[in-house]
C-alpha positions as CSV (number, residue, x, y, z in Angstrom):
1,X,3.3,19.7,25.5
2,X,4.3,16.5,24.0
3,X,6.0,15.4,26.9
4,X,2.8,16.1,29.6
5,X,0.5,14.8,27.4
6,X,2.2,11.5,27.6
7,X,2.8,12.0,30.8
8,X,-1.1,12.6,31.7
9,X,-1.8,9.6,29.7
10,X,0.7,6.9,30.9
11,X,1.0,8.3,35.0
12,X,-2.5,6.3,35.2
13,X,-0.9,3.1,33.9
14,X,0.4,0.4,36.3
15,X,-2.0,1.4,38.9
16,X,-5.0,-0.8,37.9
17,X,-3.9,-4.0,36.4
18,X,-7.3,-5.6,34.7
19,X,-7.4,-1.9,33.3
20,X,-3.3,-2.3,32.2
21,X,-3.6,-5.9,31.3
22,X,-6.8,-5.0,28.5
23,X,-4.4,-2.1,27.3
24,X,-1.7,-4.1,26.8
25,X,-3.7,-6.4,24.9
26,X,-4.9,-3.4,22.8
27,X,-0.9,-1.9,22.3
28,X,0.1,-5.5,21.5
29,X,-3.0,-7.7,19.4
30,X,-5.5,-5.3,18.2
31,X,-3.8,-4.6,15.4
32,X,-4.2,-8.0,14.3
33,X,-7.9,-7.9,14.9
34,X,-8.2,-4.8,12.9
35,X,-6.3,-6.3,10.3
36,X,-8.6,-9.5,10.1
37,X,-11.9,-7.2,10.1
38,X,-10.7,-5.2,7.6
39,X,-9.6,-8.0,5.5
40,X,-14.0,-9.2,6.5
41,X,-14.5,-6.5,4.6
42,X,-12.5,-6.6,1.6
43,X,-13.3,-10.2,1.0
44,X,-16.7,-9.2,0.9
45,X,-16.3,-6.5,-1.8
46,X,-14.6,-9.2,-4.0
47,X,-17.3,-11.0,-3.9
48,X,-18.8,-8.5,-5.9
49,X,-15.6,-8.9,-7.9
50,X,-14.1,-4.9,-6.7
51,X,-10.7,-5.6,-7.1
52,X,-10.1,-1.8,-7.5
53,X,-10.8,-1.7,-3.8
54,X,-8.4,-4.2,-2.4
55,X,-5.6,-2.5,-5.0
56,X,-6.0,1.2,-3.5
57,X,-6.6,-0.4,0.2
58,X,-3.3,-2.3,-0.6
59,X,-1.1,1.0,-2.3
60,X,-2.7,3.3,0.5
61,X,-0.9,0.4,2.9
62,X,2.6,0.4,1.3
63,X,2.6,4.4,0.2
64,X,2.1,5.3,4.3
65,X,4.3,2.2,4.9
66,X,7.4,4.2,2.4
67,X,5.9,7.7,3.8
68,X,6.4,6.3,7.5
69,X,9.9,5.2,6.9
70,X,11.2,8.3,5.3
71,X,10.0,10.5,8.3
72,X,11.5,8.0,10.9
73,X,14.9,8.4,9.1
74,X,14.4,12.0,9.4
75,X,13.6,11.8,12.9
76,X,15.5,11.9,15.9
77,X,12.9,11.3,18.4
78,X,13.5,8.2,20.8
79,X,11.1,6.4,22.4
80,X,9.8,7.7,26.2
81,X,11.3,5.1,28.2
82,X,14.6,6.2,26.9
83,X,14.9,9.9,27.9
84,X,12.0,10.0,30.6
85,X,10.8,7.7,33.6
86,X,7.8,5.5,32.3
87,X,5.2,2.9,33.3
88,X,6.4,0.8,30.3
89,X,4.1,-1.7,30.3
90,X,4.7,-3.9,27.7
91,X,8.7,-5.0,26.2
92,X,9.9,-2.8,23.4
93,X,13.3,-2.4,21.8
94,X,15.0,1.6,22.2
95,X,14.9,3.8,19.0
96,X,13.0,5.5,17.1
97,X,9.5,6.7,17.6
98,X,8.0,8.6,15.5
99,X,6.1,8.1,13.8
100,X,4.2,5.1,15.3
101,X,4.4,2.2,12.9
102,X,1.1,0.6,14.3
103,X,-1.0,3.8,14.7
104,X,0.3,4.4,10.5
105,X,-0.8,1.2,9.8
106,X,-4.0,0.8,11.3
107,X,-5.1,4.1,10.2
108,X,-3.8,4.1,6.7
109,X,-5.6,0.6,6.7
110,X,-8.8,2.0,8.4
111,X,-9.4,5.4,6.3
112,X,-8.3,3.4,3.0
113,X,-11.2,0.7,3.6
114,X,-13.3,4.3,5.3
115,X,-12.8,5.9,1.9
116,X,-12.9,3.0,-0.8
117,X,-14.8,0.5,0.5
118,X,-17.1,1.7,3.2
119,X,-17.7,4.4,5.7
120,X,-19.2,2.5,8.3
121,X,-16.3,-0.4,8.3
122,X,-14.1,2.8,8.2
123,X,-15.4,4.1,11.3
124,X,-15.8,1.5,13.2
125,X,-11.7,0.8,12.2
126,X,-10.7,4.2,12.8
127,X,-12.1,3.4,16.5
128,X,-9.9,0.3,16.8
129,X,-6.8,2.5,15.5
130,X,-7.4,5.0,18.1
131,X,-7.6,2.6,20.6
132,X,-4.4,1.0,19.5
133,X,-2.6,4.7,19.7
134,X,-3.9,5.5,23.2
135,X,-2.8,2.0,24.0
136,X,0.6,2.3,22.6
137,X,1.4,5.8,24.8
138,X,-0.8,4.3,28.3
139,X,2.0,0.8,28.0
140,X,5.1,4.0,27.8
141,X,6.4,3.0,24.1
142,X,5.0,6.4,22.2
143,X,4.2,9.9,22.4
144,X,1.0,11.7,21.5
145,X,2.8,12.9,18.2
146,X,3.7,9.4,17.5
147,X,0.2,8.5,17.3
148,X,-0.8,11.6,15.5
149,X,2.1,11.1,13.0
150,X,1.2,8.1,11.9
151,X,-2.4,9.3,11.5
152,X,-1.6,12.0,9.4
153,X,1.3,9.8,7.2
154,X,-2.4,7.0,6.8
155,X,-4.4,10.2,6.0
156,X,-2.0,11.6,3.7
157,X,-1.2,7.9,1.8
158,X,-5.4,7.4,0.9
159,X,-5.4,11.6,-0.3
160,X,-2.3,10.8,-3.1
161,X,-3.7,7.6,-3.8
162,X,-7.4,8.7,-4.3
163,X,-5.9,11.8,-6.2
164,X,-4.0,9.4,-8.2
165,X,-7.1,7.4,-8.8
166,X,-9.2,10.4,-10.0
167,X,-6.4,11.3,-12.5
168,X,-6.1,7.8,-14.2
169,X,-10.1,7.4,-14.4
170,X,-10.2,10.7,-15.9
171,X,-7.8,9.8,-18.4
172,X,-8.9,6.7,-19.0
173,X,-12.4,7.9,-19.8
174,X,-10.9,10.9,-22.2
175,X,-9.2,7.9,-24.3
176,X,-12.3,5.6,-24.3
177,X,-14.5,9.2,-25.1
178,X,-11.6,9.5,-27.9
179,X,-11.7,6.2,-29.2
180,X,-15.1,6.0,-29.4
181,X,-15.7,9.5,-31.3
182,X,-12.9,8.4,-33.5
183,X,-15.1,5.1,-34.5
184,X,-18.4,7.5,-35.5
């Protein structure tokens, strides 16, 4: 399933090359325009002094970072190119695929700023992280699951750190409700 979904995906690729040329843009630089818009937006909650934000934007980042790397020692999925015949589009080293270390990154980055900061920045960064995914299986360096992976390793990262967030303001208010009861 895995397999012909790729395949579907990248058989249309080298056959249109203004079409191959923006995708390969996309698999290649977009992340770094998604980076910059996201950082738009977190310099603009600063401003209102939120530096909660940029800390659980930035732990949701390195925990799907840690989560991505322990699931791509565990895996023994190699990239398309290396067991299949490809349009590889753009140049990328053989190895490991899963999970996708751009599509974890841009969506750990776009449901962190989605769920902190703001859903409409969120969205509109989710879009960009799909595109980037699609991008990265139409140039032949991922699979489907690749993308989805690193999706659900982003997802996952902003749940623990949100939980984690929940439990130390709930704690936090119990002492300052028991430091304040303890001063009546």
């Amino acid at each position: 399933m895995n397999y012909h979904l790729f395949h579907l995906i990248n058989a249309a690729a080298g056959h249109h090359d203004p079409l191959d040329d923006v995708l390969e843009w996309c698999a290649v630089w977009l992340i770094y325009l998604l980076g910059a818009l996201a950082a738009v937006a977190l310099l603009l909650a600063l401003r209102s002094r939120s530096w909660s934000i940029l800390v659980r934007v930035g732990a949701s980042l390195a925990l799907a970072f840690v989560i991505g790397q322990v699931v791509a020692l565990a895996s023994t999925e190699v990239r398309p190119f290396q067991t299949h015949p490809v349009h590889q589009l753009i140049p990328h080293d053989p190895g490991g695929s899963l999970p996708s270390d751009h599509a974890t990154a841009a969506f750990a980055v776009a449901f962190a700023v989605g769920v902190f900061l703001s859903w409409r920045w969120g969205l509109l960064l989710s879009v960009l992280a799909t595109v980037i995914g699609f991008a990265r299986v139409w140039s032949g360096v991922h699979y489907p699951t690749d993308i989805l992976a690193g999706a659900v390793i982003g997802a996952g990262a902003i749940l623990i750190i949100a939980l984690a967030v929940r439990v130390f303001d709930r704690r936090a208010h119990q002492h300052r409700s028991g430091a304040a009861a303890s001063h009546h």
